[in-house]
N, C-alpha and C positions, 0 to 999 in steps of 0.2 A: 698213739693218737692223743692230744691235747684236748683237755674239756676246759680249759678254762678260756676258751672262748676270746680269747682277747685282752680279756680284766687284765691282767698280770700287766701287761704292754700297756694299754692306756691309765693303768694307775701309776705307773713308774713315769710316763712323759706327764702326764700330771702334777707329780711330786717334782719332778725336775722345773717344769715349765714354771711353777710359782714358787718354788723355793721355798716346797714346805716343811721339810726335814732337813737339819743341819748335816755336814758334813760329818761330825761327830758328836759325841754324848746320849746318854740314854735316851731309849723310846719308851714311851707307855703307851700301851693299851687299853682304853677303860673297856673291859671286856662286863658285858650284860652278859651273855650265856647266849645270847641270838646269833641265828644265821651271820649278819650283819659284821659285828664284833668279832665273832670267829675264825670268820673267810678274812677280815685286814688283818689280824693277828697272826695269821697262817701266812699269810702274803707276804708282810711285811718281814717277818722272822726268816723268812727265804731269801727274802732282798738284803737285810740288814743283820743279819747274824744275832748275835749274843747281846747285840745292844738294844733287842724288841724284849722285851718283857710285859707282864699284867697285870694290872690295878680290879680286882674286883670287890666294890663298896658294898658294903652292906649296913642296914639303920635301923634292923628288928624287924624285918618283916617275918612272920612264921614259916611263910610259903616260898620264901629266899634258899636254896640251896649251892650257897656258896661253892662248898666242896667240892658238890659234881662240875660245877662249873670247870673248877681249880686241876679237879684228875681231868676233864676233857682238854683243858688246854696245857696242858703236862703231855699227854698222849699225841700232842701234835706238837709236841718238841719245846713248848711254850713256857718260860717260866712264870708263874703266877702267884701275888699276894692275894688275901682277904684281906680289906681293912673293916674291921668292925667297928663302925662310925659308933653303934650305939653301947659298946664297951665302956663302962664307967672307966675316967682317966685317958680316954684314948687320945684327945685334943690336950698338948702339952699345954701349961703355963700359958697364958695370951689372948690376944682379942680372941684368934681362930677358937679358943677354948671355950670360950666366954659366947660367943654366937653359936658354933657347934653344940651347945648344951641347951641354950637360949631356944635354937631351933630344935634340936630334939625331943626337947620337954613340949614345945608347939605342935609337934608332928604325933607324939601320943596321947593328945588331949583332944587332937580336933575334931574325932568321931562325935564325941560327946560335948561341945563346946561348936554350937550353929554358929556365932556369933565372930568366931576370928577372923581375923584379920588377914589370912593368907590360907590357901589351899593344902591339901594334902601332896597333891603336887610338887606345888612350890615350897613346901617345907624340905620333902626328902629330895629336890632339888638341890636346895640351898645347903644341908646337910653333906649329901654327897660331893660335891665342887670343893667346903670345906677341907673333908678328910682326901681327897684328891690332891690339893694345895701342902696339904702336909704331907702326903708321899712326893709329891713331887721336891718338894724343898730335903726333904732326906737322901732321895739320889739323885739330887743336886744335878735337876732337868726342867728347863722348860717347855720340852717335847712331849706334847700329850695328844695321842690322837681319837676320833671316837666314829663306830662304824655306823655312820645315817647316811643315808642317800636323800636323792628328792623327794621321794616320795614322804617318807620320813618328814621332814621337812613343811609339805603340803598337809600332812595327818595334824602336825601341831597347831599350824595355821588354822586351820578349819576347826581344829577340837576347841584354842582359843574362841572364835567366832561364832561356835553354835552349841556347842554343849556344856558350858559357865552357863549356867543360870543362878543370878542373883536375885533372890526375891527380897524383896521391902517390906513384906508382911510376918516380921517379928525373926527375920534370921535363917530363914529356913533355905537352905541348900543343895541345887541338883549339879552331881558331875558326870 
């Protein structure tokens, strides 16, 4: 008996119908540890062999458990890196170094600093895309995939639209 409902079949005419995965060169997975990122890393590694692999970022958060991530997608056949964004030296020589540091010095100040200029969000956004950019240019791919669906999608929409609240009364910030 097959549980996988379908998914397998209509992700593959998917990938085919837009010509999202090249014929060859590495895959990556930016694997969160979620359901999500999981089940395409799993999927994809079936479809594509040796050449799905896993990018999991990390930028200091305490509550970040890379590892477990790393042995859960190890156990389903998956090979997986940690890149530790927030490693001093981790960003070689270069602009990406220079932003990547620029941003992470933002990203640990902004608890305590109302006044910035960009979100906690958007910082370990920007951080992670970085250190992504430089795995990706090391195994020399510009295949990256990442597991959101709609709804996904619809949550960010919405959390933009209702839950940013900027006040004008001296800096004060709700997320």
């Amino acid at each position: 008996m097959s549980l996988d409902f379908g998914i397998t079949q209509t992700m593959s005419e998917t990938i085919e119908r837009y010509s999202m995965i090249p014929e060859t060169g590495p895959i990556i997975v930016a694997l969160s540890g979620g359901k999500d990122s999981l089940t395409l890393a799993k999927l994809l590694r079936e479809g594509y062999g040796s050449r799905v692999s896993a990018a999991i970022i990390g930028v200091g958060h305490m509550s970040f458990r890379p590892r477990t991530i790393r042995d859960e997608a190890r156990r389903l056949g998956i090979n997986a890196r940690i890149l530790d964004a927030a490693r001093p030296g981790f960003f070689p020589e270069g602009v990406r170094r220079a932003e990547g540091e620029r941003t992470l010095g933002r990203l640990r100040v902004l608890d305590d600093s109302p006044n910035s200029d960009i979100t906690p969000c958007t910082a370990c956004y920007r951080t992670k895309r970085l250190a992504l950019a430089e795995y990706m240019d090391e195994v020399e791919t510009d295949t990256v995939v990442f597991g959101h669906h709609g709804t996904d999608a619809v949550v960010s929409l919405l959390k933009s639209a209702f839950m940013y609240v900027d006040y004008h009364d001296g800096g004060r910030r709700r997320y």
